[in-house]
C-alpha positions as CSV (number, residue, x, y, z in Angstrom):
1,X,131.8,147.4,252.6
2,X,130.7,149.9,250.3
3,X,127.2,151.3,249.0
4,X,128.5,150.6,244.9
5,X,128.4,146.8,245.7
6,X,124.9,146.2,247.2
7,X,123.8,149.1,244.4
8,X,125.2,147.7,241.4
9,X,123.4,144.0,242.5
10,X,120.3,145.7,243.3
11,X,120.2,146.9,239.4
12,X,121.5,143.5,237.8
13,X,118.9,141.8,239.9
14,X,116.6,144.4,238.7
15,X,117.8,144.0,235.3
16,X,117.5,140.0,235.6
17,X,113.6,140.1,236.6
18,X,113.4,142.3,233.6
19,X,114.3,139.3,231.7
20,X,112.5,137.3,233.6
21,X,108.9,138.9,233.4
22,X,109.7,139.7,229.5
23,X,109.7,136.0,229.0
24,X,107.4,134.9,231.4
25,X,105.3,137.2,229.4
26,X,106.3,136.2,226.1
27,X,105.6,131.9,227.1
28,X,102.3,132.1,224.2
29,X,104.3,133.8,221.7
30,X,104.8,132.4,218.4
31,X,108.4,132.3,217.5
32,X,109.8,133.8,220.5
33,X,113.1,133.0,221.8
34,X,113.9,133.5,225.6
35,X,116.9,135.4,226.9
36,X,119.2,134.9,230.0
37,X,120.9,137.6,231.8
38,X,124.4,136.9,232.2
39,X,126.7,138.6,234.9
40,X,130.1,139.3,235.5
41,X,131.6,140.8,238.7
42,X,133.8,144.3,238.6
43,X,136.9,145.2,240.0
44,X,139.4,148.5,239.8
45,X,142.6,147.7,241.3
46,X,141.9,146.1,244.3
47,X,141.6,143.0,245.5
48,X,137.8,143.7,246.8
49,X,135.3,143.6,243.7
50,X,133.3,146.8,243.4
51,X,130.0,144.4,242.7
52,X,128.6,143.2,239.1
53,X,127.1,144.4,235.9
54,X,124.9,142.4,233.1
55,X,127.0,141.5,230.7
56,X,125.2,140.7,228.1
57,X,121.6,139.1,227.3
58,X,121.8,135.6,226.1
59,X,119.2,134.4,223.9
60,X,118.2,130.7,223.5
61,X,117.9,129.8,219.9
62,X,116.7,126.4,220.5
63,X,113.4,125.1,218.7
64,X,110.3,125.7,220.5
65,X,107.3,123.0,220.1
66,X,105.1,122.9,216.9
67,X,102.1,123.7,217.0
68,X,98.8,122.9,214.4
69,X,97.3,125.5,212.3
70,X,94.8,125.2,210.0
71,X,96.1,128.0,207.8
72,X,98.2,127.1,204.5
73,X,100.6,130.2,205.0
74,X,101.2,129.2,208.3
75,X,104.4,127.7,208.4
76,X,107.2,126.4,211.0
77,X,111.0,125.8,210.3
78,X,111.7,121.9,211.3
79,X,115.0,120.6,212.0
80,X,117.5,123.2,211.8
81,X,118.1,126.8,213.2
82,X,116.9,128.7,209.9
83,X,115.3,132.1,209.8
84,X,112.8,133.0,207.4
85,X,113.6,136.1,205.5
86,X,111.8,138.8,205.1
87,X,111.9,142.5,204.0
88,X,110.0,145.5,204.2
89,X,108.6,148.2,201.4
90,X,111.2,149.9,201.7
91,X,113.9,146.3,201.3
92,X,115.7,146.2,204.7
93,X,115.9,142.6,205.5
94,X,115.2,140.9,208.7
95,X,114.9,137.6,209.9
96,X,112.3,135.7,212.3
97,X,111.2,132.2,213.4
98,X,107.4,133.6,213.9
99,X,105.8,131.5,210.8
100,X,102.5,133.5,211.0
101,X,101.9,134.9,207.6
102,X,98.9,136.3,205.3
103,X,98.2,137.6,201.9
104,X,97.7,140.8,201.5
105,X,95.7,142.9,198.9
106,X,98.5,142.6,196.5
107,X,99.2,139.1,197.1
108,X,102.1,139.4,199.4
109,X,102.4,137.3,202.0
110,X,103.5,139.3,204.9
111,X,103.5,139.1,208.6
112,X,102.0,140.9,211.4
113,X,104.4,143.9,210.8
114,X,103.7,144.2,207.1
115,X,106.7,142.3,206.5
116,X,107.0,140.3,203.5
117,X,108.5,136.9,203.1
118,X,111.0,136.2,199.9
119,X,112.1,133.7,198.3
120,X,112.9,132.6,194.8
121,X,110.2,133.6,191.9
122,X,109.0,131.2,188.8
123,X,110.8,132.6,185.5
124,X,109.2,131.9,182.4
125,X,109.5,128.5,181.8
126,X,107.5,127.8,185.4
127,X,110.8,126.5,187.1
128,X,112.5,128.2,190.0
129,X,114.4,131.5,188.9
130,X,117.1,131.1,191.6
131,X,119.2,134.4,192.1
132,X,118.8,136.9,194.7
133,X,115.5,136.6,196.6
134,X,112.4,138.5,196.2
135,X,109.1,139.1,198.1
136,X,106.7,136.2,197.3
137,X,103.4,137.0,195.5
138,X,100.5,135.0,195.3
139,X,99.4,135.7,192.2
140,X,95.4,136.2,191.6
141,X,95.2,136.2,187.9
142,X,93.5,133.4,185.8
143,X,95.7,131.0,184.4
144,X,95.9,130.7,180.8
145,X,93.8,128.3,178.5
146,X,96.2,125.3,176.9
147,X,94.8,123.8,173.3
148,X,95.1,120.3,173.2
149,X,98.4,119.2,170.9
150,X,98.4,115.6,171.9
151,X,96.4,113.1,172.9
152,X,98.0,109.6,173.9
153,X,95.8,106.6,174.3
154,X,96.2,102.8,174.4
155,X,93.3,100.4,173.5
156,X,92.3,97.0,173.0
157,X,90.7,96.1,169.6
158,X,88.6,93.1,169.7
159,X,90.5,90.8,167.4
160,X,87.2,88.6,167.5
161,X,85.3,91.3,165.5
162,X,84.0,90.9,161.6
163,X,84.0,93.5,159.2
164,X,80.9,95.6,159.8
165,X,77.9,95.7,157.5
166,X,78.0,99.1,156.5
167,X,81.0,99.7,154.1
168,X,81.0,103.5,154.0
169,X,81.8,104.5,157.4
170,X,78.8,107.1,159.2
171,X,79.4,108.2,163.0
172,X,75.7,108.1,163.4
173,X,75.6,104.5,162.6
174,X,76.8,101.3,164.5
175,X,76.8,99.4,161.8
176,X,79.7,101.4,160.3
177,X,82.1,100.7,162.8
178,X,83.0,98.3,165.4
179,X,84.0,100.6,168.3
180,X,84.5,103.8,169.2
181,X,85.6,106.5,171.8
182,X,85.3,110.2,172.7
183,X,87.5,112.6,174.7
184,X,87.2,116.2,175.4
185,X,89.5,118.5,174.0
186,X,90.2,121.8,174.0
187,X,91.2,125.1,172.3
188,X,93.3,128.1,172.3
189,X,89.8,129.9,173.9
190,X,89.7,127.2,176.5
191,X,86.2,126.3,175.0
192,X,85.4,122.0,175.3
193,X,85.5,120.2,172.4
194,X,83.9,116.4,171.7
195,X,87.0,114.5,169.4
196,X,85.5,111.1,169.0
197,X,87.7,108.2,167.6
198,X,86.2,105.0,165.4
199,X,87.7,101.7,164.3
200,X,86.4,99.6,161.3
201,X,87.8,96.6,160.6
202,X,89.1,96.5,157.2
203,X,88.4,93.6,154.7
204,X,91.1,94.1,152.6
205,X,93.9,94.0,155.0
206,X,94.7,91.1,157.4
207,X,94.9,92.2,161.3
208,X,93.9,95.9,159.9
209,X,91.6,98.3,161.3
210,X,90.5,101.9,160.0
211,X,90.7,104.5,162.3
212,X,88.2,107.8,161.4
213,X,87.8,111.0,163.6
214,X,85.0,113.3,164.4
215,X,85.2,116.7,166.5
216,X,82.4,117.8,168.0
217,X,80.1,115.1,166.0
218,X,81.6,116.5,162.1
219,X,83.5,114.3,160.6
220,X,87.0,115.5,159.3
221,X,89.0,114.6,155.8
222,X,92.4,112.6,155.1
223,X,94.2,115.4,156.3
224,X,92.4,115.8,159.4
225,X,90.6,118.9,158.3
226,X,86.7,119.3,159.4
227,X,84.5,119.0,156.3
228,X,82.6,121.7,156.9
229,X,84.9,124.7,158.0
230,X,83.9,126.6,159.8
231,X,81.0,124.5,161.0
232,X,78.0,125.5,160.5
233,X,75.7,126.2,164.2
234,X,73.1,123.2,163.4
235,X,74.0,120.3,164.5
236,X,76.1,117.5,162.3
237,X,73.8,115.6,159.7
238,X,72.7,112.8,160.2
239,X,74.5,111.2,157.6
240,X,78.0,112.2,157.2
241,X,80.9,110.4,155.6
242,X,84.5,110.5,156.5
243,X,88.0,109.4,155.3
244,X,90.1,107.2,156.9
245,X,92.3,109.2,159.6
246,X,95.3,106.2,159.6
247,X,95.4,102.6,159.2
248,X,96.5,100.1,162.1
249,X,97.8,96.8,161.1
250,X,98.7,94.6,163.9
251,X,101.4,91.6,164.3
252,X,100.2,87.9,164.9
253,X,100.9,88.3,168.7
254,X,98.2,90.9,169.0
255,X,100.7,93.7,169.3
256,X,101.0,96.7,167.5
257,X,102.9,96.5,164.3
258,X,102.3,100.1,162.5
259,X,100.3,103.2,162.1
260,X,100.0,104.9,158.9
261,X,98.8,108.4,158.6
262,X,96.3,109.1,155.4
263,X,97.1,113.0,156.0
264,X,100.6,112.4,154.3
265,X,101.7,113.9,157.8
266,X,105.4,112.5,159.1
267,X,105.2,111.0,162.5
268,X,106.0,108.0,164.6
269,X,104.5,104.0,163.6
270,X,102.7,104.8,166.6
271,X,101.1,108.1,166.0
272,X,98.5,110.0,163.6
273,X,97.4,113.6,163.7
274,X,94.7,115.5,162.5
275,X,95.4,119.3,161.5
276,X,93.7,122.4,161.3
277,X,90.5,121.5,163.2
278,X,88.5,124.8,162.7
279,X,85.9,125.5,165.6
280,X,84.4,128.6,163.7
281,X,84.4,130.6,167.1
282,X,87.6,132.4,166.6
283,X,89.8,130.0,168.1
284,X,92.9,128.6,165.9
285,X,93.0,125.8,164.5
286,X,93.8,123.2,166.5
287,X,96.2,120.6,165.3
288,X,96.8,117.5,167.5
289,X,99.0,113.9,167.8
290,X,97.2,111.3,168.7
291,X,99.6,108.2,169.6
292,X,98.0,104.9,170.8
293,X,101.8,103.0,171.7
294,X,100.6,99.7,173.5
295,X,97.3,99.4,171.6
296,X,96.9,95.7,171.2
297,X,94.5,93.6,169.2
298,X,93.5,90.3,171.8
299,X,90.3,88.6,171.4
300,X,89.0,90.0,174.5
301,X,86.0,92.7,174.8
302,X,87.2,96.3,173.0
303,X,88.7,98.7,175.6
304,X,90.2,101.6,176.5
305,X,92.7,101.1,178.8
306,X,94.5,104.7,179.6
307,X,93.1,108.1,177.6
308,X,95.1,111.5,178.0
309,X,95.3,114.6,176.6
310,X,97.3,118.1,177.5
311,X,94.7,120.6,177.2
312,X,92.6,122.7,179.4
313,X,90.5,126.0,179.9
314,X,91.4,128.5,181.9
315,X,91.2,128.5,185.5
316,X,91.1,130.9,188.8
317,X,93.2,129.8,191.7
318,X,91.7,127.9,194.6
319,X,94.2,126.7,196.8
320,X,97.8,126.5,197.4
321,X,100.1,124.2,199.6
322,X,103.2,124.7,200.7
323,X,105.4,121.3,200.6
324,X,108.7,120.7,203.0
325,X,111.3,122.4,200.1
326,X,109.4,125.7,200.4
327,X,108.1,124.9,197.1
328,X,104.1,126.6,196.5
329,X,101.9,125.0,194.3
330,X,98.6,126.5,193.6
331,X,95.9,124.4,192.4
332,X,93.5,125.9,189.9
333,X,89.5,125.8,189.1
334,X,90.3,123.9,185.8
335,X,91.9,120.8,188.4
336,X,96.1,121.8,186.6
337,X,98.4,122.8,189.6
338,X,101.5,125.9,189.0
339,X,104.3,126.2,190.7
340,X,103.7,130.0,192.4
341,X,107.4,130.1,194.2
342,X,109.4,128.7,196.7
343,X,110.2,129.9,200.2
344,X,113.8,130.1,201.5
345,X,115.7,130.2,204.7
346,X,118.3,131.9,205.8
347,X,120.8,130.5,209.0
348,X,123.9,132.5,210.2
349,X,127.7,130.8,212.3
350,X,126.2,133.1,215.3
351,X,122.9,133.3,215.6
352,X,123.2,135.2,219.2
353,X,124.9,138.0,217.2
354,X,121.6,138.9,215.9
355,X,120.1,141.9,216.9
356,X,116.9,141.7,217.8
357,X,114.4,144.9,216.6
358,X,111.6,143.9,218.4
359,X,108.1,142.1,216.6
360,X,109.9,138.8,216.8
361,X,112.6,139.5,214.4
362,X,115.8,140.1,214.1
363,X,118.8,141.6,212.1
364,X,122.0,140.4,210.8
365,X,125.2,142.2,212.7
366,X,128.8,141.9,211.9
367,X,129.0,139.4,215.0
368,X,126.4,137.0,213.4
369,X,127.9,136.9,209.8
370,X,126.3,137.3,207.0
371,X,123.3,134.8,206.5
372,X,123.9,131.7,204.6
373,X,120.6,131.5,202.3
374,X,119.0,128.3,201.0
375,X,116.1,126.6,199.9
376,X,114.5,124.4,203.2
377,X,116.3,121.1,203.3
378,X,119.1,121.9,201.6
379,X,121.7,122.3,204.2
380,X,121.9,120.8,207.6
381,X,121.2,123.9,209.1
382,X,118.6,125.3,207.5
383,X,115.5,122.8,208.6
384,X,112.5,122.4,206.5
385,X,109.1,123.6,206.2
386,X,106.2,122.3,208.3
387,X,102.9,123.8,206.3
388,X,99.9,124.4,208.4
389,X,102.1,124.6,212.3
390,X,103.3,127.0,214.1
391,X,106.7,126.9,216.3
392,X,105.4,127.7,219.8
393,X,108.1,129.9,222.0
394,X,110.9,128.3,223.9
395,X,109.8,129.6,227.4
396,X,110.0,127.0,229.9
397,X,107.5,128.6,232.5
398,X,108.0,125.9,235.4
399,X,112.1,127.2,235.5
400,X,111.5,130.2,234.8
401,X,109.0,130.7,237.6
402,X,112.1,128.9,239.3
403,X,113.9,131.4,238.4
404,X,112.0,133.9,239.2
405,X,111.8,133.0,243.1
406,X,116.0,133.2,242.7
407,X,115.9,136.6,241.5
408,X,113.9,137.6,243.7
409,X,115.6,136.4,246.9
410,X,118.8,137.9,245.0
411,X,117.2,141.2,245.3
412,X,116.5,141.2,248.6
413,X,119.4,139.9,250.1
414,X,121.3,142.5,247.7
415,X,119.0,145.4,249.2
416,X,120.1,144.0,252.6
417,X,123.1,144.7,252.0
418,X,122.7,148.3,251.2
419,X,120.8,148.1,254.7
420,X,123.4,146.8,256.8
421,X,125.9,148.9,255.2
422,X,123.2,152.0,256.1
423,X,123.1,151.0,259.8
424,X,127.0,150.7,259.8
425,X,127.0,154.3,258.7
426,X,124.6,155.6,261.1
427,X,126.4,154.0,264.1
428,X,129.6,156.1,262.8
429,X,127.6,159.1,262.6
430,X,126.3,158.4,266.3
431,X,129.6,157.9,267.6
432,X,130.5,161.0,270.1
């Protein structure tokens, strides 16, 4: 027996409570992967080995637990072996399980190493891009203002009612009207706008009803102009006259039966607009469809019974969620939600050909193949996103404590070896 065999177990026992202690060490760290030294014994031409050597380092890919977070950019892969992928300033791409992640000053969500995560960007229309993948940005800047271009609504007209005692219809009298309703609007500025709608039951017509419009309390012509444009800063008189907006006339079953537009303006039997609403604060004109589908005419108490419209102001970002597809939706002061991006994943045929580059990440190698790239969910591979967890790391400390003892005893008995084979020497030397 030989010095090389006792030697070269004394280093891969070394080597092995390397491993040991680096994941013993690593058992809180989020997204880490433990590794397992694996051996293989050495020969050269005779039948005796000359000892072993590590062959390689083995890492264990499996899933460690999840863990709850509180943070939104927090995230954990669920149900497959994906990677999320990242990439530096300077674009070399690397790939890691550790879903701890934070914006920084330019709205980049990075990781501890100043990493940022990619994925696919909104184009212009405020769907998914697709293509190559890009660092995600949160953005910070308002969102735009949206003028309200339609309105839908759907009430019930009291078909108990009588034609009211005023003839010539006044907003600021009851009498004029048999019921009305208001909804905020809005224009290209973002600034809120009060577009009140009336209906006077019309003598002349059987199961008819006038409709008349005000914005902001002025009451608007035929062709759904304000009277007074611009409008003057006072408030609206107290007497002011409009024209009829449209005309409903309803069937015998209560039901709808058409809409007609005074304007002139061409649109649906269910639909009237009014045009050019001038503000006078520098806004445009605002031109809107109003459609009241499903408006009925029952003798039961006047209603409103669902009241919509498309508009808002503008709006800062508040929050933002992540949902399982990767998919980030910000929600804005002005209560509208955007579509900010969408995270991907990235999984590879050999995951242990990665190479690791320390900081809980890792890079592709021509023994991993090239990554396979998705959206979460969309392959059986790549898992899905878990908002708000963490993936714990896959260090079992009760074996690898286990383990531990092993490695230990492996040492020693291997260093015992070198001893025995020390005192066989000596006794040669001795010899006389």
């Amino acid at each position: 027996m030989g010095f090389a065999q006792g030697v070269s177990g004394l280093t891969a026992a070394a080597s092995n409570l390397d491993v040991i202690g680096n994941n013993i060490s690593n058992s809180g760290t989020i997204g880490f992967k433990s590794g397992t030294a694996q051996f293989s014994d050495v020969y050269a031409g005779s039948a005796i080995g000359l000892g072993t050597e590590v062959s390689t380092i083995s890492q264990n890919f499996n899933a460690g637990s999840i863990q709850t977070s509180s943070k939104p950019l927090d995230m954990a892969i669920v149900g497959g072996d994906g990677f999320f992928r990242t990439t530096s300033a300077s674009g070399e791409i690397s790939f890691t399980r550790n879903g701890q992640f934070n914006a920084d000053k330019e709205g980049f969500i990075v990781n501890a190493g100043g990493s940022r995560l990619t994925g696919f960007a909104v184009d212009a229309t405020g769907g998914i891009s697709g293509g190559a993948p890009k660092a995600l940005v949160i953005p910070t800047a308002a969102i735009a203002p949206n003028p309200t271009s339609t309105v839908t609504a759907q009430f019930n007209i009291d078909s108990r009612s009588v034609t009211p005692t005023v003839t010539a219809f006044d907003a600021n009298n009851s009498n004029s009207y048999n019921y009305a309703n208001s909804l905020t609007v809005f224009d290209s500025l973002g600034n809120s706008h009060e577009l009140s709608t009336f209906f006077a039951k019309d003598a002349n017509v059987e199961n008819g009803w006038n409709v008349y419009v005000t914005a902001d309390g002025y009451p608007l012509n035929s062709a759904g102009e304000i009277n007074s444009t611009p409008p003057p800063p006072s408030p609206p008189p107290a007497t002011a006259n409009s024209e009829v907006s449209a005309t409903l006339v309803f069937n015998t079953n209560g039901t709808l039966k058409s809409v007609t537009p005074t304007g002139g303006a061409v649109s649906p039997t269910s639909t009237f607009n009014i045009t050019g609403l001038d503000f006078g604060n520098g806004a445009a004109a605002l031109t809107t469809d109003i459609t009241i589908a499903g408006t009925t005419q029952f003798g039961t108490t006047n209603d409103v019974k669902a009241l919509t419209q498309n508009g808002f102001t503008s709006g800062q970002l508040t929050s933002f969620a992540i949902g399982v597809d990767g998919k980030i939706q910000g929600k804005y002061s002005n209560e509208q939600t955007k579509l900010l991006g969408q995270v991907v994943v990235s999984s590879f045929a050999n995951p242990n050909g990665l190479i690791s580059k320390g900081g809980n990440s890792w890079s592709q190698s021509p023994s991993s193949g090239q990554p396979l790239t998705v959206v979460p969910g969309a392959g059986t591979k790549s898992g899905s996103i878990s908002s708000g967890s963490l993936e714990g790391s896959n260090v079992d400390l009760t074996s690898e404590l286990v383990n531990l003892v092993i490695a230990q005893r492996t040492y020693q008995a291997n260093a015992q070896t070198v001893k025995t084979q020390d005192q066989v020497l000596q006794t040669l030397i001795n010899i006389r």
